[in-house]
PDB file of N, CA, C and O in Angstrom:
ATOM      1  N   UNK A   1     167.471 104.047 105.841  1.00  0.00           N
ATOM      2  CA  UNK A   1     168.473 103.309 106.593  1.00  0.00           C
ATOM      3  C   UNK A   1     169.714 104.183 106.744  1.00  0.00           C
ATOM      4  O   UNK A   1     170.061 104.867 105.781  1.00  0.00           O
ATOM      5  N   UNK A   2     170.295 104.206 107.698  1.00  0.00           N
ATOM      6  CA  UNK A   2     171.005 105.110 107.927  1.00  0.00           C
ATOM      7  C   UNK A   2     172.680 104.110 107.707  1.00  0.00           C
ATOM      8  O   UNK A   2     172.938 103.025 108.228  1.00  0.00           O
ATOM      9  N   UNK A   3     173.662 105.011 106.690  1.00  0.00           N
ATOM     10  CA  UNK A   3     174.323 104.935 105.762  1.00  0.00           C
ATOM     11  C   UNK A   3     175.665 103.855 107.220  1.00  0.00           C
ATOM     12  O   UNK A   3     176.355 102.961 106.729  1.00  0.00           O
ATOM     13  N   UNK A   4     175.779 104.084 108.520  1.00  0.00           N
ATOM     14  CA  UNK A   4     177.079 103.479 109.209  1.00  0.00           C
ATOM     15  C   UNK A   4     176.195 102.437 109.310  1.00  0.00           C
ATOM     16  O   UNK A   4     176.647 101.604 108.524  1.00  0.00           O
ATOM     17  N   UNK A   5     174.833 101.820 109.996  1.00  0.00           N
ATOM     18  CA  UNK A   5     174.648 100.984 110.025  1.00  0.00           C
ATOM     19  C   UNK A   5     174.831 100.112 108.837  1.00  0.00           C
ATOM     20  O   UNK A   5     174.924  98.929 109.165  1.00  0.00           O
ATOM     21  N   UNK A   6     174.919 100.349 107.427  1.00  0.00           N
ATOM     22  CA  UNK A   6     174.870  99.257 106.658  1.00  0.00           C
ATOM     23  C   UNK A   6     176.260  99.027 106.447  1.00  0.00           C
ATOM     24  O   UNK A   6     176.602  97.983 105.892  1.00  0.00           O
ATOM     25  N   UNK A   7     177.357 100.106 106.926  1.00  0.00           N
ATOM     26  CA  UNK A   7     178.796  99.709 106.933  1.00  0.00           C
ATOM     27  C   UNK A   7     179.313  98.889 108.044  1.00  0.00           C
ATOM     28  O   UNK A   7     180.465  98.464 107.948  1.00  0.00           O
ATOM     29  N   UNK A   8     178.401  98.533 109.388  1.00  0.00           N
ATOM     30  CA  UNK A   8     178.762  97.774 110.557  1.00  0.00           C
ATOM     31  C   UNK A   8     178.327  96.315 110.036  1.00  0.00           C
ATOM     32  O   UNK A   8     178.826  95.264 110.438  1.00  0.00           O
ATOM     33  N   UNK A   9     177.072  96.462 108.848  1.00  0.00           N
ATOM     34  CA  UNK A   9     176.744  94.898 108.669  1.00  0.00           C
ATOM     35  C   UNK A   9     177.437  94.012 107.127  1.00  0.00           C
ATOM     36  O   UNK A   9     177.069  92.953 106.616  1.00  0.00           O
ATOM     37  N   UNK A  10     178.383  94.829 106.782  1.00  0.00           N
ATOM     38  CA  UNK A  10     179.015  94.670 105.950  1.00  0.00           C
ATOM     39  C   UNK A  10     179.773  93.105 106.054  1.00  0.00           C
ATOM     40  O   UNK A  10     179.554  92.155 105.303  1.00  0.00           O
ATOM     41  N   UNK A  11     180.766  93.152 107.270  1.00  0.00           N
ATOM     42  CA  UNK A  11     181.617  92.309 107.904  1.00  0.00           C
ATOM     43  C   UNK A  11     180.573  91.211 107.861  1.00  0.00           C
ATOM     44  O   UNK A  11     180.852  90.224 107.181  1.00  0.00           O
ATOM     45  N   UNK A  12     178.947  91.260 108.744  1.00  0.00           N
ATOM     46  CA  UNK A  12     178.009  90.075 109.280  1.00  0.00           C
ATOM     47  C   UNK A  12     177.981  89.075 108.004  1.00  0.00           C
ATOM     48  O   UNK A  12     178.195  87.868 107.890  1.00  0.00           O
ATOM     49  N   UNK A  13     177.611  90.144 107.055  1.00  0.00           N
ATOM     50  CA  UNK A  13     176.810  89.583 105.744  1.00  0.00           C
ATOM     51  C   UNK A  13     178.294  88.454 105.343  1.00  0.00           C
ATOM     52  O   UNK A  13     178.382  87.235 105.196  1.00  0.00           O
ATOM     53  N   UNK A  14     179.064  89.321 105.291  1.00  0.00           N
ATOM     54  CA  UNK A  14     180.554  88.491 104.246  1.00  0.00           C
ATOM     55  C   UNK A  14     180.424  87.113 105.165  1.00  0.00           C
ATOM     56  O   UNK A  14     180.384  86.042 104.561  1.00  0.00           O
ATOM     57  N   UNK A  15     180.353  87.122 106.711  1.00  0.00           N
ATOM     58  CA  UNK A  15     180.758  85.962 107.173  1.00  0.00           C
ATOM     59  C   UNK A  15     179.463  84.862 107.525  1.00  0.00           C
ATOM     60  O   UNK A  15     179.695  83.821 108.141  1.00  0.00           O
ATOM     61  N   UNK A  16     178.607  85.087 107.236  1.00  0.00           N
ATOM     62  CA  UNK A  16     177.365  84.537 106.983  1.00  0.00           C
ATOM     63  C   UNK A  16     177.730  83.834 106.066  1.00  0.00           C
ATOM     64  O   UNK A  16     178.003  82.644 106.225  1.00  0.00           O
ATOM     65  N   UNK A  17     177.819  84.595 104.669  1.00  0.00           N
ATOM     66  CA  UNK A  17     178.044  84.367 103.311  1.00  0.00           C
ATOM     67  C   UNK A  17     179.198  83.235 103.343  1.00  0.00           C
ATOM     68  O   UNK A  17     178.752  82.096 103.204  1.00  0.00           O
ATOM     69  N   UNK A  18     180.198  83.308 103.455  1.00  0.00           N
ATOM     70  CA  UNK A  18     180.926  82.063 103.788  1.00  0.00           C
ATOM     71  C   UNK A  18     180.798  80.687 104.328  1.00  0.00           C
ATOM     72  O   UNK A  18     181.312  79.619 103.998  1.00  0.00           O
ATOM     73  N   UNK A  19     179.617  81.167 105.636  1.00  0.00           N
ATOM     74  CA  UNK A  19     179.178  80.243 106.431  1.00  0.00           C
ATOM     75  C   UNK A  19     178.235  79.410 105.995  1.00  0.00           C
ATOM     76  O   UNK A  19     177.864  78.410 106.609  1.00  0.00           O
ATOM     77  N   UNK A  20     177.735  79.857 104.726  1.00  0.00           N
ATOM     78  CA  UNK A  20     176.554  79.028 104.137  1.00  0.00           C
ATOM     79  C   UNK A  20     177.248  78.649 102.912  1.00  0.00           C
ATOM     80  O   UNK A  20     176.411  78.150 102.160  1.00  0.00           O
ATOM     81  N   UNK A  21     178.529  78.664 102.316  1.00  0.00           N
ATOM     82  CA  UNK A  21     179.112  78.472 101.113  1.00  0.00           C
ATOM     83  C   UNK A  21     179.539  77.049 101.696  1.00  0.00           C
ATOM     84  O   UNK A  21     179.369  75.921 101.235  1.00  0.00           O
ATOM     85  N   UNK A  22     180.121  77.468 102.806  1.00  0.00           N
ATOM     86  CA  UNK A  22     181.168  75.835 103.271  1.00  0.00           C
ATOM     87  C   UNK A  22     180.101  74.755 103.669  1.00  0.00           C
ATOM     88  O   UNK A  22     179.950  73.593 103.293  1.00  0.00           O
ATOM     89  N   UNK A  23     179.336  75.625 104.656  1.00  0.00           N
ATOM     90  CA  UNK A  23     177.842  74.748 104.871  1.00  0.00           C
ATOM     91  C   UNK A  23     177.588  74.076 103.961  1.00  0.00           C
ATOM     92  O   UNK A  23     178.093  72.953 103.956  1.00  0.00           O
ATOM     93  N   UNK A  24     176.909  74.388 103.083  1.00  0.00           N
ATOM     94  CA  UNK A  24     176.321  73.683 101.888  1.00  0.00           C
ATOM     95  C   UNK A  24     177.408  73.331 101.064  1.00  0.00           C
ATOM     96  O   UNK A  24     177.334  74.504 100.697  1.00  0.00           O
ATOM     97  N   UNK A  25     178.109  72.984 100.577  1.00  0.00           N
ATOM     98  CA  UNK A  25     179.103  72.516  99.844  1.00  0.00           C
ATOM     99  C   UNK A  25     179.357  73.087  98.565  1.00  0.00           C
ATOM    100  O   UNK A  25     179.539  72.368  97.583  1.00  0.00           O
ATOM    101  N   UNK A  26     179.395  74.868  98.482  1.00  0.00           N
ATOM    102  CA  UNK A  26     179.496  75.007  97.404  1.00  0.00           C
ATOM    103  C   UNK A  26     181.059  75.446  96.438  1.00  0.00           C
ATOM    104  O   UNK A  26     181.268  75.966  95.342  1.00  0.00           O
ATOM    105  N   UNK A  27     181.811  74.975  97.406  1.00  0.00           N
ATOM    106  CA  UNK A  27     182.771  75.047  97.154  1.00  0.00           C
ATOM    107  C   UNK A  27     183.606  73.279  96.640  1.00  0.00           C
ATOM    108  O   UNK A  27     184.754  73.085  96.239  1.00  0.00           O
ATOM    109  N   UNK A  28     182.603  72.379  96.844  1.00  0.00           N
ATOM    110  CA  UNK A  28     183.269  71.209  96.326  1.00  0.00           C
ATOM    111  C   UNK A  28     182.737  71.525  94.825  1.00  0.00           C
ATOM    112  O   UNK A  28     181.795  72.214  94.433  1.00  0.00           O
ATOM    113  N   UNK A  29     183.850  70.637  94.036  1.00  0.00           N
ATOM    114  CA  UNK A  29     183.197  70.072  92.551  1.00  0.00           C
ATOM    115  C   UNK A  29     182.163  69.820  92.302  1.00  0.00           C
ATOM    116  O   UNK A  29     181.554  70.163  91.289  1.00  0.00           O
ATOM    117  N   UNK A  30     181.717  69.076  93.320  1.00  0.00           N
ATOM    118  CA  UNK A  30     179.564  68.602  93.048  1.00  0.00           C
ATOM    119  C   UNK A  30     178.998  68.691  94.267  1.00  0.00           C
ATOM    120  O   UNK A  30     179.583  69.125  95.258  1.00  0.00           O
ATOM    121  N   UNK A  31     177.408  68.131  94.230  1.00  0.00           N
ATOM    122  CA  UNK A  31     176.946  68.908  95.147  1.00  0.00           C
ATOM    123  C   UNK A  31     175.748  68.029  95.730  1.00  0.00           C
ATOM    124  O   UNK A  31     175.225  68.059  94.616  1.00  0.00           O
ATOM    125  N   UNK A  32     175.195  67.567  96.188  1.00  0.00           N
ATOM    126  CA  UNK A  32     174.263  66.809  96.681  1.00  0.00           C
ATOM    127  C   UNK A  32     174.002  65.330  96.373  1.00  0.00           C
ATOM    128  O   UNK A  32     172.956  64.694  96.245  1.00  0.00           O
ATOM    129  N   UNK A  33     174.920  65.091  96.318  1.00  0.00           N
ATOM    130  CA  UNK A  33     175.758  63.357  96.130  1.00  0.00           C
ATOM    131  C   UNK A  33     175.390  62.884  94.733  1.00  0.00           C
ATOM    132  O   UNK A  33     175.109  61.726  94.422  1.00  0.00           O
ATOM    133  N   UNK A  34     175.449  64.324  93.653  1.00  0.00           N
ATOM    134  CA  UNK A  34     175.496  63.823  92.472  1.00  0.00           C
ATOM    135  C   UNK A  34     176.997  63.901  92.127  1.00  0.00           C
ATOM    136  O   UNK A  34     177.934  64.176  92.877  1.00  0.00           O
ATOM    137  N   UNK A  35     177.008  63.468  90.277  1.00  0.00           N
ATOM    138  CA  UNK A  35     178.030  64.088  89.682  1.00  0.00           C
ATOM    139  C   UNK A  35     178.049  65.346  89.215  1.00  0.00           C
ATOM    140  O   UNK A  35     178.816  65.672  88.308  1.00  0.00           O
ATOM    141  N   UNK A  36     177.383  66.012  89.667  1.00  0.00           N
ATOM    142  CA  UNK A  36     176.778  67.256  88.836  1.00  0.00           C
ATOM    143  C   UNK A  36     177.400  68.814  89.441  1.00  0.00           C
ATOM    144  O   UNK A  36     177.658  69.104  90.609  1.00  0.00           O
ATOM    145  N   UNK A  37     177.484  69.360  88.649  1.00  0.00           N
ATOM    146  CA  UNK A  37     178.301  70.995  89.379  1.00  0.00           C
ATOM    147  C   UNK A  37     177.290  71.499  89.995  1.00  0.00           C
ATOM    148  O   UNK A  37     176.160  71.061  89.779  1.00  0.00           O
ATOM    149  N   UNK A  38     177.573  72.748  91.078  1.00  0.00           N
ATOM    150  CA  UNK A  38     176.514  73.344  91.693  1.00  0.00           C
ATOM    151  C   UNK A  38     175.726  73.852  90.934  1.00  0.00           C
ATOM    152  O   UNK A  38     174.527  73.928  91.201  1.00  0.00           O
ATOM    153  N   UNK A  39     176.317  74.352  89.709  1.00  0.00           N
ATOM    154  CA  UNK A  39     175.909  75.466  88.872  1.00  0.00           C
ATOM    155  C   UNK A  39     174.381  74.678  88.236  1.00  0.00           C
ATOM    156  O   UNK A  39     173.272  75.211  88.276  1.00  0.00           O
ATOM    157  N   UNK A  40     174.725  73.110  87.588  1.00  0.00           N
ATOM    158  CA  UNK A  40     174.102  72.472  87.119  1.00  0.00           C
ATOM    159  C   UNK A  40     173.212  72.036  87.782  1.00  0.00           C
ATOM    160  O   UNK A  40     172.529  71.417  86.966  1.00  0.00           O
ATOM    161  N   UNK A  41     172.707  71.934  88.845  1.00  0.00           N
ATOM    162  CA  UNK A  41     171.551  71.703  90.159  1.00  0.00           C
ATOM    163  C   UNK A  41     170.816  72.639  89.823  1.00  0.00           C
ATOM    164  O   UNK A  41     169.758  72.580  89.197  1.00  0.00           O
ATOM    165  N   UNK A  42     171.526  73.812  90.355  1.00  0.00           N
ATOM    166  CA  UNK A  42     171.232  75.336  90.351  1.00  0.00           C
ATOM    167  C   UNK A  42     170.200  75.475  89.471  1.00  0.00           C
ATOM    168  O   UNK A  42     169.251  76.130  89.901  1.00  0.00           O
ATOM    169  N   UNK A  43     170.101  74.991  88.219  1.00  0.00           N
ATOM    170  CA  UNK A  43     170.070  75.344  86.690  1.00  0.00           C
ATOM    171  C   UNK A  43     168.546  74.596  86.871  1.00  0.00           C
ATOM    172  O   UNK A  43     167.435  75.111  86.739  1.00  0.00           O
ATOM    173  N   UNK A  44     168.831  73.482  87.149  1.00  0.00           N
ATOM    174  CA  UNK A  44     168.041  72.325  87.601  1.00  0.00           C
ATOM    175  C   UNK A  44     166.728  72.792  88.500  1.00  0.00           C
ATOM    176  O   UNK A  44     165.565  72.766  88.098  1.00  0.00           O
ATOM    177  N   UNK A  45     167.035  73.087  89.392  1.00  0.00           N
ATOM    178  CA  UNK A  45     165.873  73.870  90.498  1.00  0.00           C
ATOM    179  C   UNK A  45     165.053  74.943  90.192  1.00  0.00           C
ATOM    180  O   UNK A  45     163.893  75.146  90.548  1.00  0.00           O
ATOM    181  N   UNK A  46     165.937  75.747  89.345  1.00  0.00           N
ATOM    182  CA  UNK A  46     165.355  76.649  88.837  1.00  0.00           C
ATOM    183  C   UNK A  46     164.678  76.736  87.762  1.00  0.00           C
ATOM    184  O   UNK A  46     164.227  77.858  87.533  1.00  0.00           O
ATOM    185  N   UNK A  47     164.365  75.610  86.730  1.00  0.00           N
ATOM    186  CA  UNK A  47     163.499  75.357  85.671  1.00  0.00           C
ATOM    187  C   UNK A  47     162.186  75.051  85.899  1.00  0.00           C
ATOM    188  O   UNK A  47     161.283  74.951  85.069  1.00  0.00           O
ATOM    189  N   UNK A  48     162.132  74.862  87.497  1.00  0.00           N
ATOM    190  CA  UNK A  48     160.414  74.440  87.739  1.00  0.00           C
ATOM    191  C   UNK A  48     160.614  75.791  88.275  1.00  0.00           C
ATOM    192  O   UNK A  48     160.565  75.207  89.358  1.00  0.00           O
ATOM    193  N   UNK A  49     160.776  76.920  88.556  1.00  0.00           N
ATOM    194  CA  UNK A  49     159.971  78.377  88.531  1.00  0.00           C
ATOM    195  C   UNK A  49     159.593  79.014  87.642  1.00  0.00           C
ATOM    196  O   UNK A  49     160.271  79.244  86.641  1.00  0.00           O
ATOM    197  N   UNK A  50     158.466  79.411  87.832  1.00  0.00           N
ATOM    198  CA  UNK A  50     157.716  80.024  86.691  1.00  0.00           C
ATOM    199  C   UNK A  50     158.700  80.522  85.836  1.00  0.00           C
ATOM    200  O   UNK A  50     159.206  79.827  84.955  1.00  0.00           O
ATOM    201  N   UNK A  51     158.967  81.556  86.022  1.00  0.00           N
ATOM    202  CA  UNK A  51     159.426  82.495  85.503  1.00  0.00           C
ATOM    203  C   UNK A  51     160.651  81.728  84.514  1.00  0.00           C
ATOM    204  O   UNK A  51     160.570  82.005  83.317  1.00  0.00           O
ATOM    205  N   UNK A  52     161.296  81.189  84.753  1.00  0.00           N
ATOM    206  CA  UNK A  52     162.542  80.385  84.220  1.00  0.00           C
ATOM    207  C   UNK A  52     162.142  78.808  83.577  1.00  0.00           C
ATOM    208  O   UNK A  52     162.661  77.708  83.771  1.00  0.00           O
ATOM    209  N   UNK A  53     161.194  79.160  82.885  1.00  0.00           N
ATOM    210  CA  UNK A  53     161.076  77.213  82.105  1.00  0.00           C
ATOM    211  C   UNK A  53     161.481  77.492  80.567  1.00  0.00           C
ATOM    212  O   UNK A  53     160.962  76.801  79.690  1.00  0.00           O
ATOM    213  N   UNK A  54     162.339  78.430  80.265  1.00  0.00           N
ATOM    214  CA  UNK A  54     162.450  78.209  78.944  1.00  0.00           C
ATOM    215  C   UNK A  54     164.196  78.705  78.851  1.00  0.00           C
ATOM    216  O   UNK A  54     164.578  79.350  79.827  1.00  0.00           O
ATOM    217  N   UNK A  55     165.027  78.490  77.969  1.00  0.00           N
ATOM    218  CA  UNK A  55     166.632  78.941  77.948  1.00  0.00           C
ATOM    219  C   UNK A  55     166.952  80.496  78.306  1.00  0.00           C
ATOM    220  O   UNK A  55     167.942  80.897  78.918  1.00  0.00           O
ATOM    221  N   UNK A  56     166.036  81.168  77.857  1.00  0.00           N
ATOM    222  CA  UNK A  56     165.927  82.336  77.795  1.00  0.00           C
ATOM    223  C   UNK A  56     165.462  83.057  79.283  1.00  0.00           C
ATOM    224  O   UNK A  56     165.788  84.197  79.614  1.00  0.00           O
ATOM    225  N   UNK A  57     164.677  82.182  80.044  1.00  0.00           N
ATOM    226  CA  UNK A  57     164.547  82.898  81.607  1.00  0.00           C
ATOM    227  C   UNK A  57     165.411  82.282  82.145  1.00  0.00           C
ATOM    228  O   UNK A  57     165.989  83.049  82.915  1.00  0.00           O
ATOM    229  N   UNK A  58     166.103  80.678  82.190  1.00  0.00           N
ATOM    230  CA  UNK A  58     166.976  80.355  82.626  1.00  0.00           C
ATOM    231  C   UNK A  58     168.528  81.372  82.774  1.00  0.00           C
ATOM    232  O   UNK A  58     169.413  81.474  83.624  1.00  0.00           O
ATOM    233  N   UNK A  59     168.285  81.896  81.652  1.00  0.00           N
ATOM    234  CA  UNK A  59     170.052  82.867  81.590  1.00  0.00           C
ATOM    235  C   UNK A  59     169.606  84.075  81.879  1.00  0.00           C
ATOM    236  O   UNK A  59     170.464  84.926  82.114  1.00  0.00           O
ATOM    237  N   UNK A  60     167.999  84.513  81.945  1.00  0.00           N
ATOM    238  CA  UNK A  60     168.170  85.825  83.231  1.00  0.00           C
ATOM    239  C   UNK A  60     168.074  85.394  84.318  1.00  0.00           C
ATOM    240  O   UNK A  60     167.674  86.527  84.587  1.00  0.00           O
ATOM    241  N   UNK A  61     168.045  84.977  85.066  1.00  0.00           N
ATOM    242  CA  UNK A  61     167.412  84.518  86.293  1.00  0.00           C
ATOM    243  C   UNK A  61     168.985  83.994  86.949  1.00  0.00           C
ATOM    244  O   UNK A  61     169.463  84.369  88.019  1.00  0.00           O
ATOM    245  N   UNK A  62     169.440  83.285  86.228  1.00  0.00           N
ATOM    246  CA  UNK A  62     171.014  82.626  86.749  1.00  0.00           C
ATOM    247  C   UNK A  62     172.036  83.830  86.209  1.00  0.00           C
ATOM    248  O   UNK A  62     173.115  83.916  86.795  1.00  0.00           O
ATOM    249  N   UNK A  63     171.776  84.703  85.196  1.00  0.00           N
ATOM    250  CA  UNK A  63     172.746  85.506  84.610  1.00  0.00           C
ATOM    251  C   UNK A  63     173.575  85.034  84.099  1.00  0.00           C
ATOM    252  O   UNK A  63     174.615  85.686  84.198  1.00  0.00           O
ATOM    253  N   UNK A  64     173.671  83.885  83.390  1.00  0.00           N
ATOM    254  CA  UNK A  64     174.479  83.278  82.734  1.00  0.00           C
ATOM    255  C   UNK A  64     173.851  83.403  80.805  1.00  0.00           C
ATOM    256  O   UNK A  64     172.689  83.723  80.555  1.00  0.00           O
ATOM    257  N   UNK A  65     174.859  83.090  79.716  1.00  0.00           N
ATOM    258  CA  UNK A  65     174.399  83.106  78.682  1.00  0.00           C
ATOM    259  C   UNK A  65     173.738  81.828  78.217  1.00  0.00           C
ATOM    260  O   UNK A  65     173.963  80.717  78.696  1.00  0.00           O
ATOM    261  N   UNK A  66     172.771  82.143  77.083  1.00  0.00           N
ATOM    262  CA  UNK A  66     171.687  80.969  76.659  1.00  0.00           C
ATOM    263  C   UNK A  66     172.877  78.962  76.581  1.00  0.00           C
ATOM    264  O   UNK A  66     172.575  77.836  76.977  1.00  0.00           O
ATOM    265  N   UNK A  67     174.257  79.562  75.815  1.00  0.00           N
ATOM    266  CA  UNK A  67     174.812  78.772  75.605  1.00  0.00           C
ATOM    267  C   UNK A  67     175.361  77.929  76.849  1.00  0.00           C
ATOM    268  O   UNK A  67     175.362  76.698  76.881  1.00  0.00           O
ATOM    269  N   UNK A  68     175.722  78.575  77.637  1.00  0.00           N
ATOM    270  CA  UNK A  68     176.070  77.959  78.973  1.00  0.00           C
ATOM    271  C   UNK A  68     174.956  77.504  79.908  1.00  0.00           C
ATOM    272  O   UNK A  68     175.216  77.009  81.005  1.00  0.00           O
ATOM    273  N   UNK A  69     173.861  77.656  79.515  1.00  0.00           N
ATOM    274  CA  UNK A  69     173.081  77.325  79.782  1.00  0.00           C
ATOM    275  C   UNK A  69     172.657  75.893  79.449  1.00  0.00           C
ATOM    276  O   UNK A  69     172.179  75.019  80.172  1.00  0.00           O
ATOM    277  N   UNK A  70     172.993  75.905  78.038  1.00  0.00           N
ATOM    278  CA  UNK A  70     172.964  74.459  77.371  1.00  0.00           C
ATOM    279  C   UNK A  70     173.932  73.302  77.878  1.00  0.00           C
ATOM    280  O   UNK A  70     173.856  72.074  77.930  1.00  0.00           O
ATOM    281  N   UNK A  71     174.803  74.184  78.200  1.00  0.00           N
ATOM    282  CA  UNK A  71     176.285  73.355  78.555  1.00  0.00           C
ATOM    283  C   UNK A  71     175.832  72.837  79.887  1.00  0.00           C
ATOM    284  O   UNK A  71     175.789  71.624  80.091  1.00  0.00           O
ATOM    285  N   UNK A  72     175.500  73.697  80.783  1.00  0.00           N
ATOM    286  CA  UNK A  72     175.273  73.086  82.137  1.00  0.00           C
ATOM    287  C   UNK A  72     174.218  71.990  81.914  1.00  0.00           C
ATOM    288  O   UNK A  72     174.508  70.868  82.328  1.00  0.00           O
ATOM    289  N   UNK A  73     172.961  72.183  81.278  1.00  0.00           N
ATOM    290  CA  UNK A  73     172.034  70.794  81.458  1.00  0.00           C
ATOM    291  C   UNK A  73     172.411  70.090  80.448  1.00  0.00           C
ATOM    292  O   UNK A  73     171.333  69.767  79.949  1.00  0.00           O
ATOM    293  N   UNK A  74     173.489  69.491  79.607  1.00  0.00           N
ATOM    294  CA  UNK A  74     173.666  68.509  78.717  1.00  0.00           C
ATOM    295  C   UNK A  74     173.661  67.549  79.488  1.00  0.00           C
ATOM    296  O   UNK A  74     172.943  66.635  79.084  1.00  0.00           O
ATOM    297  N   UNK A  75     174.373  67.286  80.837  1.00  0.00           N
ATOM    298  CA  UNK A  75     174.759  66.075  81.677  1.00  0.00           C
ATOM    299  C   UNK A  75     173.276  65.175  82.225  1.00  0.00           C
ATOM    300  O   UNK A  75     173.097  63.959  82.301  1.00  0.00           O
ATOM    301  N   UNK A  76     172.183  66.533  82.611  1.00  0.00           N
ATOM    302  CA  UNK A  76     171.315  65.876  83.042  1.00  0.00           C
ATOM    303  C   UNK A  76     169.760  65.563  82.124  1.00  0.00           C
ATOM    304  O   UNK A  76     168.711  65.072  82.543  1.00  0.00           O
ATOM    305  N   UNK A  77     170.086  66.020  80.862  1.00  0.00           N
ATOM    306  CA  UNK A  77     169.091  66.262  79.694  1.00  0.00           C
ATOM    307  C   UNK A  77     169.814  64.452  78.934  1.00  0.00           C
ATOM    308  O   UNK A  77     169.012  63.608  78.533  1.00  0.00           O
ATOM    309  N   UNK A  78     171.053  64.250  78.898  1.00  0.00           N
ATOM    310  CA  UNK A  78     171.157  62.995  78.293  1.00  0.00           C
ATOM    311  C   UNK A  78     170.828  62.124  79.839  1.00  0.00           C
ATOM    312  O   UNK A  78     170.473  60.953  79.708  1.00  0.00           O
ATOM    313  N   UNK A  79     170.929  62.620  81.102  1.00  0.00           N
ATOM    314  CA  UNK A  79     170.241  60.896  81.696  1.00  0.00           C
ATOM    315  C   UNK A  79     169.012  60.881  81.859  1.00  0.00           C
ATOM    316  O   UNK A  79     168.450  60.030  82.548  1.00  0.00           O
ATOM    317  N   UNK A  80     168.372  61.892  81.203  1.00  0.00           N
ATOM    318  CA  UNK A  80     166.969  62.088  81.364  1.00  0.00           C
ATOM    319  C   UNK A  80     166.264  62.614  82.332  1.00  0.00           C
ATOM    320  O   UNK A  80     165.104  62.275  82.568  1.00  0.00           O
ATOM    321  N   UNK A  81     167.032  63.670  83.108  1.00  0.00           N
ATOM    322  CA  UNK A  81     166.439  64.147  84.511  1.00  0.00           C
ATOM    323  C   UNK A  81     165.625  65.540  83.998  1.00  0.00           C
ATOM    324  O   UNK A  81     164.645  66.033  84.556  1.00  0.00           O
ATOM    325  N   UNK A  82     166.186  65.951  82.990  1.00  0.00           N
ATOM    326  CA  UNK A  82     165.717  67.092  82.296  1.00  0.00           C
ATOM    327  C   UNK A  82     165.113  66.597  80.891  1.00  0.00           C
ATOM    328  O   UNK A  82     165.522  65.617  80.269  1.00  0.00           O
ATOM    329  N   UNK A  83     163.983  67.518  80.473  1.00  0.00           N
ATOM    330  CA  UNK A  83     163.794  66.993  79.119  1.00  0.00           C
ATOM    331  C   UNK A  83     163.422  68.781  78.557  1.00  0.00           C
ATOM    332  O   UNK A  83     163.245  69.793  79.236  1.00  0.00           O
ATOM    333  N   UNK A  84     163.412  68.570  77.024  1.00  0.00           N
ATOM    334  CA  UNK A  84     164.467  69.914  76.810  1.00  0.00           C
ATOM    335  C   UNK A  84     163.544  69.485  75.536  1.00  0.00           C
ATOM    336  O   UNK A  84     163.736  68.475  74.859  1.00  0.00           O
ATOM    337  N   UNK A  85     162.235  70.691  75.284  1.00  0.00           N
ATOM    338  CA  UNK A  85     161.092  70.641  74.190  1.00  0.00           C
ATOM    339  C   UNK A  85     161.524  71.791  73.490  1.00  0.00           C
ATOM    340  O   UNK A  85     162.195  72.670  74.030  1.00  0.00           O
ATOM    341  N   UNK A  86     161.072  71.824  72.005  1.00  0.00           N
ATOM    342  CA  UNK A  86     160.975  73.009  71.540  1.00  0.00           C
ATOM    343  C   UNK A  86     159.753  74.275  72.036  1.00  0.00           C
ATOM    344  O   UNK A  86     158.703  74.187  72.673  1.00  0.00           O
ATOM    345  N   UNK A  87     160.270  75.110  71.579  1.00  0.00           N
ATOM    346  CA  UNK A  87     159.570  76.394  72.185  1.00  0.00           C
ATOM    347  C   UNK A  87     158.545  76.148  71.112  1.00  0.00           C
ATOM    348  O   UNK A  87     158.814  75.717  69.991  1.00  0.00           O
ATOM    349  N   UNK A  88     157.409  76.444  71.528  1.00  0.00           N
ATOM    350  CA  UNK A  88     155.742  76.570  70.844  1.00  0.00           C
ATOM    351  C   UNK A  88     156.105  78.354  70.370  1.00  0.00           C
ATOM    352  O   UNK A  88     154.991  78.556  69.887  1.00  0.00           O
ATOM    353  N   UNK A  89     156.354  78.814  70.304  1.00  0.00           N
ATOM    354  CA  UNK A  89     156.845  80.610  70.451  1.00  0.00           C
ATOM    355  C   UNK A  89     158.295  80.990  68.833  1.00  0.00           C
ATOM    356  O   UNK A  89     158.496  81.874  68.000  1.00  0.00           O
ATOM    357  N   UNK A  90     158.799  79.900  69.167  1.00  0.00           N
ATOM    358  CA  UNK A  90     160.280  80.337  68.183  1.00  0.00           C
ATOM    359  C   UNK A  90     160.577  79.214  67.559  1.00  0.00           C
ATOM    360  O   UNK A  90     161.566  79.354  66.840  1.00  0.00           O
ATOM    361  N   UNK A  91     159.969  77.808  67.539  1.00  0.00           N
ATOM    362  CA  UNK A  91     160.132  76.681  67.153  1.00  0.00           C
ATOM    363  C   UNK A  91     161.859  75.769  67.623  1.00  0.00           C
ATOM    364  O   UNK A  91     162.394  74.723  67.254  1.00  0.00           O
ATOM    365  N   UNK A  92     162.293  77.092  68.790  1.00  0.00           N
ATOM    366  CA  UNK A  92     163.911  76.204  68.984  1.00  0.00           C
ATOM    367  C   UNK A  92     163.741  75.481  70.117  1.00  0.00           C
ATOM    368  O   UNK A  92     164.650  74.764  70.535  1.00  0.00           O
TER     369      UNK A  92
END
């Protein structure tokens, strides 16, 4: 790829990127007519991919740490939208 073209799409990408932030609402407090942060959806959606069903792919995958990890699904692990087993692997 030749090095000006990816400096002409620099500008596209940023305003795309915006355009899908305001779009989708990720700039309000919550997010899909819950009470819930984006982050915590986020967190949410991403526990049914493979790769991410345990705390530990959850905080690579989001790049967030194991603990904040906990923090984000407390809200939806006490109304029961999440349920939150010990690991067969580490017993936590």
């Amino acid at each position: 790829m030749d090095i000006s073209n990816t400096h002409k799409l620099v500008p596209r990408i940023r305003e795309a990127s915006r355009l899908l932030v305001r779009e989708l609402g990720f700039m309000s407090p919550t997010l899909a007519g819950t009470d819930l942060a984006p982050s915590c959806l986020h967190a949410m959606v991403d526990i049914r991919h493979p790769a991410s069903p345990t705390a530990s792919g959850l905080s690579k995958t989001l790049i967030l740490d194991r603990s904040n990890i906990s923090q984000k699904l407390a809200k939806p692990v006490e109304a029961g939208a999440v349920t939150q087993k010990p690991s067969v692997f580490d017993g936590r």
